[in-house]
C-alpha positions in Angstrom: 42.9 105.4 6.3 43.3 104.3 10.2 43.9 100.7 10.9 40.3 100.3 12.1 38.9 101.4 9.4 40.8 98.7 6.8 39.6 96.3 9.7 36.4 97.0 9.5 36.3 97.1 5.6 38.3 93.8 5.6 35.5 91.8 7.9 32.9 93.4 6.0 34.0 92.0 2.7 34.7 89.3 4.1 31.1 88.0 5.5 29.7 89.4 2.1 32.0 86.8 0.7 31.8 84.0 2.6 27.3 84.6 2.6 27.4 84.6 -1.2 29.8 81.4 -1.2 27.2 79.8 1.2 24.0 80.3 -0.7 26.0 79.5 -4.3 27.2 76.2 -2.9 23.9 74.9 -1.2 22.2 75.3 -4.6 22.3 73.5 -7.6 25.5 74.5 -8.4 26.6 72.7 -5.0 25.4 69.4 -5.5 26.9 69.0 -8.9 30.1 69.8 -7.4 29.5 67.9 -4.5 28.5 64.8 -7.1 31.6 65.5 -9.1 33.6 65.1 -5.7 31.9 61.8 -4.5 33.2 60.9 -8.3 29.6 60.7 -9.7 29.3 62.2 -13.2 26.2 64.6 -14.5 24.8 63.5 -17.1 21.8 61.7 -19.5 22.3 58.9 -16.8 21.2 60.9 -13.6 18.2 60.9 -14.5 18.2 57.3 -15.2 15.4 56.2 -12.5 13.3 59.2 -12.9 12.7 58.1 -16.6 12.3 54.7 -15.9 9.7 56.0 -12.8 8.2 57.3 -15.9 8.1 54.5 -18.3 6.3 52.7 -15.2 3.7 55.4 -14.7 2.6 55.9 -18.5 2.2 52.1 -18.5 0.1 52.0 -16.2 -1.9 54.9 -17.5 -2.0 53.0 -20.7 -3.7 49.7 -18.9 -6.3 51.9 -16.8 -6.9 53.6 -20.6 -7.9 50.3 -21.9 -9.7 49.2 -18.7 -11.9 52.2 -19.3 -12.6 51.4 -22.9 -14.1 48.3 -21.6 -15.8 49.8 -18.9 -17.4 52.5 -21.6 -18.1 48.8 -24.1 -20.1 47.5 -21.4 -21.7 50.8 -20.4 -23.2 51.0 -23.9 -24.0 47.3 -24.0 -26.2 47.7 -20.6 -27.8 50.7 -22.0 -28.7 48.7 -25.0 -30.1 45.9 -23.0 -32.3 48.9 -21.4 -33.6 50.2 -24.0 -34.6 47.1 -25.7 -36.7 46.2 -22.6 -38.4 49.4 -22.4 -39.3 49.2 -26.0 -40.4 45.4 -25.7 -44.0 46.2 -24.1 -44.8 48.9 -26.4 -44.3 46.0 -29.4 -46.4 43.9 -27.7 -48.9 45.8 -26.9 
């Protein structure tokens, strides 16, 4: 094999290795190493803010559920209040 040819071969390899390097480390796989560097630890507690993020939105889901139950409570009671008037003249009458 000619010394161009292991060249060539050589390079080649090489840019297939250094491209699959590239896209490994710029994924997922990346940042937990680059965490693990910065001395930051993965774990339960990464996700830390996103649960408590969570623990705020279900609260708040849980207030706007009750503000609706009221809303529906004084729905019914106006459509009660309706009704009764309509049926008032024909009482009377």
């Amino acid at each position: 094999m000619p010394a161009t040819d292991l060249l060539e071969v050589i390079v080649t390899t090489s840019l297939a290795l250094i491209a699959g390097v590239t896209i490994i480390l710029r994924g997922p796989l990346g940042k937990a190493l680059a965490n693990r560097l910065e001395g930051r630890r993965a774990g339960p507690n990464d996700d830390a803010g996103e649960v408590a993020e969570l623990r705020e939105r279900l609260q708040e889901l849980e207030q706007q559920q009750g503000r609706m139950h009221e809303l529906e409570e004084r729905l019914d009671f106006a459509e009660r209040l309706i009704a009764q008037q309509r049926e008032q003249p024909r009482l009377n009458a």
